[in-house]
mmCIF file as gemmi writes it, N, C-alpha and C atoms, coordinates in Angstrom:
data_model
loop_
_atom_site.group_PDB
_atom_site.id
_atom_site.type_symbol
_atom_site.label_atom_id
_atom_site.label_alt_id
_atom_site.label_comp_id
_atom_site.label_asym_id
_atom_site.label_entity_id
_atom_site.label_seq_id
_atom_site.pdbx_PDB_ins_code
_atom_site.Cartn_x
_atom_site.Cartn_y
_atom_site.Cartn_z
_atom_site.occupancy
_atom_site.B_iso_or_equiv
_atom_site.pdbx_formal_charge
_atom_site.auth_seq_id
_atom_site.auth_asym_id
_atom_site.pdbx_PDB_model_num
ATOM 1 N N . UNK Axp A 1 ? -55.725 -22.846 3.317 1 0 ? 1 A 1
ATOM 2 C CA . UNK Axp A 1 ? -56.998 -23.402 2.931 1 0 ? 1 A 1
ATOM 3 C C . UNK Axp A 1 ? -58.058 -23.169 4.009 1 0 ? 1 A 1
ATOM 4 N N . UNK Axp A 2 ? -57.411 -22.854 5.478 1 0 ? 2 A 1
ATOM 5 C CA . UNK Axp A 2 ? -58.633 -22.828 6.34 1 0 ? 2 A 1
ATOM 6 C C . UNK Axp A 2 ? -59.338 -21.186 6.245 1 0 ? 2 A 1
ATOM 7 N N . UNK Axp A 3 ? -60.732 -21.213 6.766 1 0 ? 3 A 1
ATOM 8 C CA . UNK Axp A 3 ? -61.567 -19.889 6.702 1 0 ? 3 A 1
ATOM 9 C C . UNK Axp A 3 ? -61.982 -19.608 4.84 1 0 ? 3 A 1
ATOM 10 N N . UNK Axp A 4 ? -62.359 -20.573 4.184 1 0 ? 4 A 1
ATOM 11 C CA . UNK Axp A 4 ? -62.521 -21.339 2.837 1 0 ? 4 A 1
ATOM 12 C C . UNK Axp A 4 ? -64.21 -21.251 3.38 1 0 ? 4 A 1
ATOM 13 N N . UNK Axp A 5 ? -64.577 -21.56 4.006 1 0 ? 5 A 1
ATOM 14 C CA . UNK Axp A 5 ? -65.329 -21.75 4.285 1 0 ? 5 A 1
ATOM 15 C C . UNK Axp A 5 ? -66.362 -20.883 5.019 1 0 ? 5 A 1
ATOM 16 N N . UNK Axp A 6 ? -65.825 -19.834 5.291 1 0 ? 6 A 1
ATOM 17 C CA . UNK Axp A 6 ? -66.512 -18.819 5.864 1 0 ? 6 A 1
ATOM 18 C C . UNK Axp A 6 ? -67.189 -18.171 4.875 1 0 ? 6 A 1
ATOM 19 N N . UNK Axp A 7 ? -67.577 -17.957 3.827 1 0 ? 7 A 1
ATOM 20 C CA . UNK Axp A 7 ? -68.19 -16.865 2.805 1 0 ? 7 A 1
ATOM 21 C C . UNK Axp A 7 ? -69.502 -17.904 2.669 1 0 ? 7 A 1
ATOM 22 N N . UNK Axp A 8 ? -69.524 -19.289 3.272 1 0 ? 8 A 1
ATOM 23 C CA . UNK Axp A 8 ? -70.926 -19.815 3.317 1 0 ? 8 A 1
ATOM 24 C C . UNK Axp A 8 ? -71.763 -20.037 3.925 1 0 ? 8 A 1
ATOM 25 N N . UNK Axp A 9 ? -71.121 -19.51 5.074 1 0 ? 9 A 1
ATOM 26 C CA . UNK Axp A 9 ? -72.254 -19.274 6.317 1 0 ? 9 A 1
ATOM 27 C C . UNK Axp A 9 ? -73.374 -18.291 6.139 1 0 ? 9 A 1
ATOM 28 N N . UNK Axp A 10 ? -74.564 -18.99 7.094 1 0 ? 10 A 1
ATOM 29 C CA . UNK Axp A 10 ? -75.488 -17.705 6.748 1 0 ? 10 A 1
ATOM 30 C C . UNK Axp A 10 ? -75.212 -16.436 7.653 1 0 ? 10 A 1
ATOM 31 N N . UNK Axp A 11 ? -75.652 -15.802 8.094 1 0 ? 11 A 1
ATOM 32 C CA . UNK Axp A 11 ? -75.428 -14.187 8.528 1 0 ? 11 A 1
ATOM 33 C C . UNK Axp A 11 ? -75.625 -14.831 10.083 1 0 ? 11 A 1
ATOM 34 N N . UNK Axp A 12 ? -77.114 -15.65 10.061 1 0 ? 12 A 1
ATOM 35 C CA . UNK Axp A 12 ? -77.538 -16.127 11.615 1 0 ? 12 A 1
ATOM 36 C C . UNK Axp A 12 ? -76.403 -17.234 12.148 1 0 ? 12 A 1
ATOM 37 N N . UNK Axp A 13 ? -75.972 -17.768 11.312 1 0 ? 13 A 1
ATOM 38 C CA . UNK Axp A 13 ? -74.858 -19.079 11.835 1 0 ? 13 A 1
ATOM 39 C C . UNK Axp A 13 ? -73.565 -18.212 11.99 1 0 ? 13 A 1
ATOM 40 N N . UNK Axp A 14 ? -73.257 -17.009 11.532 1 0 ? 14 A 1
ATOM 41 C CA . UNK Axp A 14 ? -71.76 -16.082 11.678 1 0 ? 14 A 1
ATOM 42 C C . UNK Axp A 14 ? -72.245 -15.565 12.981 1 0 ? 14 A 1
ATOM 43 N N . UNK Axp A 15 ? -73.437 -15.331 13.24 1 0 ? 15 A 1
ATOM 44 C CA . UNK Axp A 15 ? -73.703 -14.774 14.637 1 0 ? 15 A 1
ATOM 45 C C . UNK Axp A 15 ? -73.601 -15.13 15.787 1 0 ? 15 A 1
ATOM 46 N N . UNK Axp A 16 ? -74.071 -16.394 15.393 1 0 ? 16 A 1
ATOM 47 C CA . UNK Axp A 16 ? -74.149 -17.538 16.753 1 0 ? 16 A 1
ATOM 48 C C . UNK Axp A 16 ? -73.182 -18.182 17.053 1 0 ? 16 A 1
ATOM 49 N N . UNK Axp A 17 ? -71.992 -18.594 15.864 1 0 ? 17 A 1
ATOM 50 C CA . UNK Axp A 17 ? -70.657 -18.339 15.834 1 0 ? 17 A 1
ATOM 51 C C . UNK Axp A 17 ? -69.421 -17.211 16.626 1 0 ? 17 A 1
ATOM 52 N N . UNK Axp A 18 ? -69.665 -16.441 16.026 1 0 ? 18 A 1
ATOM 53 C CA . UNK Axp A 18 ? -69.031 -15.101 16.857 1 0 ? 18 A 1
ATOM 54 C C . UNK Axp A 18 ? -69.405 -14.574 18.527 1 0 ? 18 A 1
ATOM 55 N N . UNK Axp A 19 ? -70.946 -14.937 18.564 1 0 ? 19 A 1
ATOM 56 C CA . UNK Axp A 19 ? -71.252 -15.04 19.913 1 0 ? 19 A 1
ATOM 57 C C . UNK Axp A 19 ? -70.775 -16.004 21.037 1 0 ? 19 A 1
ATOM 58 N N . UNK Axp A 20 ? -70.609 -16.924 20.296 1 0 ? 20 A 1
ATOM 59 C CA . UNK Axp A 20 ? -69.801 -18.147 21.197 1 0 ? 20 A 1
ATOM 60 C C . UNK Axp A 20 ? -68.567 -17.857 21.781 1 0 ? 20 A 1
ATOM 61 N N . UNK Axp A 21 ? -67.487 -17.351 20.155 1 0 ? 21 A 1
ATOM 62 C CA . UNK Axp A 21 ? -66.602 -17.307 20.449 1 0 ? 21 A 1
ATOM 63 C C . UNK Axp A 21 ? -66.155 -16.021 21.513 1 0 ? 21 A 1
ATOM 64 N N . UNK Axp A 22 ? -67.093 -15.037 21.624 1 0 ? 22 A 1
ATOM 65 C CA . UNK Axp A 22 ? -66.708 -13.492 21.958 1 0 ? 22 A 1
ATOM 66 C C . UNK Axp A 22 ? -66.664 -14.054 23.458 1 0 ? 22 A 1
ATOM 67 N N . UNK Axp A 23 ? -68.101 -14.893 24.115 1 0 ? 23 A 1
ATOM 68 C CA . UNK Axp A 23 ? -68.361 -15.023 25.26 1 0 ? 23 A 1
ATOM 69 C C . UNK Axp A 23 ? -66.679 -16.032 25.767 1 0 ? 23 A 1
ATOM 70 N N . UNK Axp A 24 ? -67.004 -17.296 25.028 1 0 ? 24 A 1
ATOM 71 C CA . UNK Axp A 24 ? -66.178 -18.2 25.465 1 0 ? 24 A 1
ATOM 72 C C . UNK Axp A 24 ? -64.581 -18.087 25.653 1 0 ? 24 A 1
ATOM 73 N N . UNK Axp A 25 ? -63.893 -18.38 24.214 1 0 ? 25 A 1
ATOM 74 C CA . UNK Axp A 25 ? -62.771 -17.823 23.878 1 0 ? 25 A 1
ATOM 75 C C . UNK Axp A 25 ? -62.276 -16.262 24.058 1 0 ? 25 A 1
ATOM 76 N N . UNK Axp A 26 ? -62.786 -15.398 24.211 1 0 ? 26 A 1
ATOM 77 C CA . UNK Axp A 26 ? -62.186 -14.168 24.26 1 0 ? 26 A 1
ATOM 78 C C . UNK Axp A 26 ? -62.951 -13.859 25.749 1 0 ? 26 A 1
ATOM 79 N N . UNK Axp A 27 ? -63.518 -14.289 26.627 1 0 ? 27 A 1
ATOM 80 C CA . UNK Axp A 27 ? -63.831 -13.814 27.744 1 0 ? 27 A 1
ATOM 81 C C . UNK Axp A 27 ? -62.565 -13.331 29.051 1 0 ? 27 A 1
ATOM 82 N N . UNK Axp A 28 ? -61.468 -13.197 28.681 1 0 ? 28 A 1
ATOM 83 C CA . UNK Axp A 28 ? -60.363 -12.458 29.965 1 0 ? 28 A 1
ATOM 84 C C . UNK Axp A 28 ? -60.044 -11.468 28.484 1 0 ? 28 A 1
ATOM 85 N N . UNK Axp A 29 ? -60.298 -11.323 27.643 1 0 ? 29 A 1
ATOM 86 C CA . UNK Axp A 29 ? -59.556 -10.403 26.77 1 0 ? 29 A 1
ATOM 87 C C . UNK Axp A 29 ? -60.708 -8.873 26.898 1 0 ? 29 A 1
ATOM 88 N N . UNK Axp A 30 ? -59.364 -7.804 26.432 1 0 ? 30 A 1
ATOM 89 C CA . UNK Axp A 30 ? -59.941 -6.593 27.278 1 0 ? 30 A 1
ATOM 90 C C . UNK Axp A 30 ? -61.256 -6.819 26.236 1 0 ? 30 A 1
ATOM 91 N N . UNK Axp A 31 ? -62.185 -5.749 26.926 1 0 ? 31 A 1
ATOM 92 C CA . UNK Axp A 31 ? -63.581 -5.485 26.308 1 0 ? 31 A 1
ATOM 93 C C . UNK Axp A 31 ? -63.5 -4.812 24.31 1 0 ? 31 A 1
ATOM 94 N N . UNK Axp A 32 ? -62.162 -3.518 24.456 1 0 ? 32 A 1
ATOM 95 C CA . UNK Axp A 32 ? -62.073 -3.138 23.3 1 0 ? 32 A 1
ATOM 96 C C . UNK Axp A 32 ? -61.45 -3.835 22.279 1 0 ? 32 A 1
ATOM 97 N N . UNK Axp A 33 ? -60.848 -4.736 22.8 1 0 ? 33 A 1
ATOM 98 C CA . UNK Axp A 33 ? -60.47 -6.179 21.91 1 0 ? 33 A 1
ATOM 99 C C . UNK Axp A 33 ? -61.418 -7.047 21.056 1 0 ? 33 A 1
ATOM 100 N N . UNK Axp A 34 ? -62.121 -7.297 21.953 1 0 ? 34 A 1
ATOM 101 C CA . UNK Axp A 34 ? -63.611 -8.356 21.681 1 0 ? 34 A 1
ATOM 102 C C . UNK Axp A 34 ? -64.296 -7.514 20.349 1 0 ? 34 A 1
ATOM 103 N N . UNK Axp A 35 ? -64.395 -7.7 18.969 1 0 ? 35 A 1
ATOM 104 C CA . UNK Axp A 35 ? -64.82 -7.432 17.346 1 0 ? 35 A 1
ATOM 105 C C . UNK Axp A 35 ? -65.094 -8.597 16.665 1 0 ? 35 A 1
ATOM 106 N N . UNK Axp A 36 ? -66.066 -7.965 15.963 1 0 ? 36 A 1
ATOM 107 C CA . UNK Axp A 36 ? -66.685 -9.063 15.015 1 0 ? 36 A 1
ATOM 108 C C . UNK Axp A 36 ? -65.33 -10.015 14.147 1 0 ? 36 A 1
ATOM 109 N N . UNK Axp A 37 ? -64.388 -8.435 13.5 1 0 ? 37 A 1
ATOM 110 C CA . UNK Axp A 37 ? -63.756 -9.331 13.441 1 0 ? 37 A 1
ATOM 111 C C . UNK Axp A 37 ? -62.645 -10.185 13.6 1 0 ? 37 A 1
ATOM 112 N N . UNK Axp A 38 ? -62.673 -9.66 15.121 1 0 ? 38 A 1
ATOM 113 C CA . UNK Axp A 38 ? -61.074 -10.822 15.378 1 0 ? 38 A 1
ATOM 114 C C . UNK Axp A 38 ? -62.276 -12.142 15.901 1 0 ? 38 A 1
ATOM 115 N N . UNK Axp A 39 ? -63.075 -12.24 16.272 1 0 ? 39 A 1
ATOM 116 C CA . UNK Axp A 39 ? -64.258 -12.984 16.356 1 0 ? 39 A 1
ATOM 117 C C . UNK Axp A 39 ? -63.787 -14.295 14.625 1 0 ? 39 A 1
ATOM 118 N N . UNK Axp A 40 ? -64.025 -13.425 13.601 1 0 ? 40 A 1
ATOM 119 C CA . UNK Axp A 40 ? -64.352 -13.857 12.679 1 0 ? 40 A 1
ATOM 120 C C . UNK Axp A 40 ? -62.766 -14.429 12.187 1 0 ? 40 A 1
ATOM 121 N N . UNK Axp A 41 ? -61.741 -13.935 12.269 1 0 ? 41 A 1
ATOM 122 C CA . UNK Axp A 41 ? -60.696 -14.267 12.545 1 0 ? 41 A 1
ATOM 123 C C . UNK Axp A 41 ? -60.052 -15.726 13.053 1 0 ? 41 A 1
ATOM 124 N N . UNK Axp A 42 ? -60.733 -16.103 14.459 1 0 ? 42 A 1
ATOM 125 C CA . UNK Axp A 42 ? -60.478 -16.771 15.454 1 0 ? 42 A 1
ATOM 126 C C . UNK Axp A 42 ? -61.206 -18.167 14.783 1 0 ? 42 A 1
ATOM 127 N N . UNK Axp A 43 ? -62.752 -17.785 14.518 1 0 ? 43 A 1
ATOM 128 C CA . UNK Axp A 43 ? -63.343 -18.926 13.724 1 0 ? 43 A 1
ATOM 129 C C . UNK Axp A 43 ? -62.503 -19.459 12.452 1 0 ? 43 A 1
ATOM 130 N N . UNK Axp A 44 ? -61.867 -18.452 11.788 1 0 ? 44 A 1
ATOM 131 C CA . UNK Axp A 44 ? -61.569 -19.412 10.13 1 0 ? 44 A 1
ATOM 132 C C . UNK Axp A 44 ? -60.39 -20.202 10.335 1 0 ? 44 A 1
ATOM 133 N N . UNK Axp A 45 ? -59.803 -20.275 11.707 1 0 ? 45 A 1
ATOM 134 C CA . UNK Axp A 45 ? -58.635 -20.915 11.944 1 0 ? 45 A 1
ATOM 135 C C . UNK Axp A 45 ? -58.991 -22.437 12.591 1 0 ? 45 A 1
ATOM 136 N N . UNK Axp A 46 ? -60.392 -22.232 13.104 1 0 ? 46 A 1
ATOM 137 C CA . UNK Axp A 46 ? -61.147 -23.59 13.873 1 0 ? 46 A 1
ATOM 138 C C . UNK Axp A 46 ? -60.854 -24.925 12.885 1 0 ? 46 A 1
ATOM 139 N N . UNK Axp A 47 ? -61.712 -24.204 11.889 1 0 ? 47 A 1
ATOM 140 C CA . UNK Axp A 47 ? -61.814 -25.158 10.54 1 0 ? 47 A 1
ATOM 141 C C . UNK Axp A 47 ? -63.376 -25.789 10.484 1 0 ? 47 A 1
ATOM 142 N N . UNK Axp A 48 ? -63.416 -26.479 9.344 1 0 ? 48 A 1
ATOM 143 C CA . UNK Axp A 48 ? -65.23 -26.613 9.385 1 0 ? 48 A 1
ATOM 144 C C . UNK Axp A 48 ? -65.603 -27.68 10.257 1 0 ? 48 A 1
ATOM 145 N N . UNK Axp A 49 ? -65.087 -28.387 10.633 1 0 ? 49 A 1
ATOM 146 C CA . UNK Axp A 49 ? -65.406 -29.811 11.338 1 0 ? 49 A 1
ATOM 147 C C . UNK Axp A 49 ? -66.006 -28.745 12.808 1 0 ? 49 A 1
ATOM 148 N N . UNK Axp A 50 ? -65.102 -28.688 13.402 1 0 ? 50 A 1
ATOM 149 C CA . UNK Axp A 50 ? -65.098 -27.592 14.373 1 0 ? 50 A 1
ATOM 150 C C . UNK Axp A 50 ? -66.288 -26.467 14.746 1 0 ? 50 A 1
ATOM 151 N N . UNK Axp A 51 ? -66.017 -25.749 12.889 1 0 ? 51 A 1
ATOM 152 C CA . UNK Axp A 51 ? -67.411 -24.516 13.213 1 0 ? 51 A 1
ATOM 153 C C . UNK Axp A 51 ? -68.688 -25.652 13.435 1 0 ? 51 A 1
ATOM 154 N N . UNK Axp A 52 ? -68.964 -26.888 12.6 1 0 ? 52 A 1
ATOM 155 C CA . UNK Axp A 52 ? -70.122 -27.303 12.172 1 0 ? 52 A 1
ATOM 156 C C . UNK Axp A 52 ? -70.478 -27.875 13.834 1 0 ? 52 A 1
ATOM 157 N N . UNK Axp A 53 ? -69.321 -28.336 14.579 1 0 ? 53 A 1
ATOM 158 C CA . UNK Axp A 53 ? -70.205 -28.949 15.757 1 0 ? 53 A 1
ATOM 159 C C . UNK Axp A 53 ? -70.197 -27.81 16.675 1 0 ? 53 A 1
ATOM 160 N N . UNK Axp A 54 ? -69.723 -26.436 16.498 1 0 ? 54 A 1
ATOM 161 C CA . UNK Axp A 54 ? -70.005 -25.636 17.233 1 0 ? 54 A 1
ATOM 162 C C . UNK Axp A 54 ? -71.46 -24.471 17.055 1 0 ? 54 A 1
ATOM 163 N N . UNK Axp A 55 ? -71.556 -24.608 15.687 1 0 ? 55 A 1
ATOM 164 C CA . UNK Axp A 55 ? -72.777 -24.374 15.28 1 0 ? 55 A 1
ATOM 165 C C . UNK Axp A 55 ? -74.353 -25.16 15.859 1 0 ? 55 A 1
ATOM 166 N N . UNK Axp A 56 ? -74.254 -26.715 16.039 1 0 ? 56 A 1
ATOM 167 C CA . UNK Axp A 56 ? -74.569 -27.409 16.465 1 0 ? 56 A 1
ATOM 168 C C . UNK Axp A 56 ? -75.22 -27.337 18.038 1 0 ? 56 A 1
ATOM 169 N N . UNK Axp A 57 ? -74.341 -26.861 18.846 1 0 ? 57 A 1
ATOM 170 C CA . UNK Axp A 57 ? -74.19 -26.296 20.373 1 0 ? 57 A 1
ATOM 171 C C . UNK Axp A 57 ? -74.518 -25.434 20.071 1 0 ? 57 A 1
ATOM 172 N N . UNK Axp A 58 ? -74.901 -24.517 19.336 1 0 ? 58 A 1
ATOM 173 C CA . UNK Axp A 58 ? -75.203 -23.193 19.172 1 0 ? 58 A 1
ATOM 174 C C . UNK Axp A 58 ? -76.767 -22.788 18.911 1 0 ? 58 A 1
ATOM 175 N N . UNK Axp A 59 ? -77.294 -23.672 18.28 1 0 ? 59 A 1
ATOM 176 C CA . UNK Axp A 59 ? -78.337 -23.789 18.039 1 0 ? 59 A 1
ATOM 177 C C . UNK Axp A 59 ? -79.385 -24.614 18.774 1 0 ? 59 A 1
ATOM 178 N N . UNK Axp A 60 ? -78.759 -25.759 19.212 1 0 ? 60 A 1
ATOM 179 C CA . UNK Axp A 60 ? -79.3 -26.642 20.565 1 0 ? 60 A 1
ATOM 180 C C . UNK Axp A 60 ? -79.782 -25.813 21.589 1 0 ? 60 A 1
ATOM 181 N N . UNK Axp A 61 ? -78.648 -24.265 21.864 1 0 ? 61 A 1
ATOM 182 C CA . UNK Axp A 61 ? -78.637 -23.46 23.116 1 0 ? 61 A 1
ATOM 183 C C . UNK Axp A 61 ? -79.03 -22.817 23.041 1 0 ? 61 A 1
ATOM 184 N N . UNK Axp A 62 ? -79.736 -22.483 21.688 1 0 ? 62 A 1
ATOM 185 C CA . UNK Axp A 62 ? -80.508 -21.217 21.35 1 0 ? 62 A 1
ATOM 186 C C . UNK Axp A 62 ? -79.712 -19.635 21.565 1 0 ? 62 A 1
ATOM 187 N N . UNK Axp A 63 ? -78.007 -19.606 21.196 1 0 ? 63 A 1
ATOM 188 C CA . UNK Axp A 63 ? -77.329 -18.835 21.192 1 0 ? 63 A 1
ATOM 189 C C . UNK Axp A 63 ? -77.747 -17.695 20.774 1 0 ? 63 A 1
ATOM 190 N N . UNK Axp A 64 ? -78.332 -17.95 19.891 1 0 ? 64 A 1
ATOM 191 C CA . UNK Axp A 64 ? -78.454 -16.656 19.199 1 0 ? 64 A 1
ATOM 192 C C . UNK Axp A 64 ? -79.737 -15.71 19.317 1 0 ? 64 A 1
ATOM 193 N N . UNK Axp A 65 ? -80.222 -16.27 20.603 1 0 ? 65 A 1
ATOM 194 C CA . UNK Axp A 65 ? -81.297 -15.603 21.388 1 0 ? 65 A 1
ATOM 195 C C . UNK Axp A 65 ? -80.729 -15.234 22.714 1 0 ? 65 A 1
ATOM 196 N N . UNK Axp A 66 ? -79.209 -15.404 22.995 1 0 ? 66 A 1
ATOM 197 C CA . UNK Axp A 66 ? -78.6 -14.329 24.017 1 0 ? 66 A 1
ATOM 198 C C . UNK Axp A 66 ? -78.988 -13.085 24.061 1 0 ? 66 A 1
């Protein structure tokens, strides 16, 4: 049932999403590793509670102007 939820994100919230995760979570993993979508992958396993307050931090931080 989890990643149910991914086909409703907008394009800018998958971004700011995936940016989080690429920097945060995948930061010791090699460079040719780091993809949208093991990115996208990594998120549908979070679950929505999770994406929504990370979305949250994401937008507070203006992520998606990295």
């Amino acid at each position: 049932m989890s990643g149910d939820f991914l086909h409703i994100l907008k394009p800018k919230e998958r971004q700011i999403l995936r940016t989080i995760v690429k920097n945060i979570n995948f930061k010791h993993y090699p460079k040719e590793a780091i993809t949208d979508r093991e990115a996208d992958k990594f998120i549908s396993v979070l679950g929505p509670v999770t994406v929504e307050k990370l979305l949250k931090v994401g937008k507070d931080n203006k992520v998606a102007d990295l």
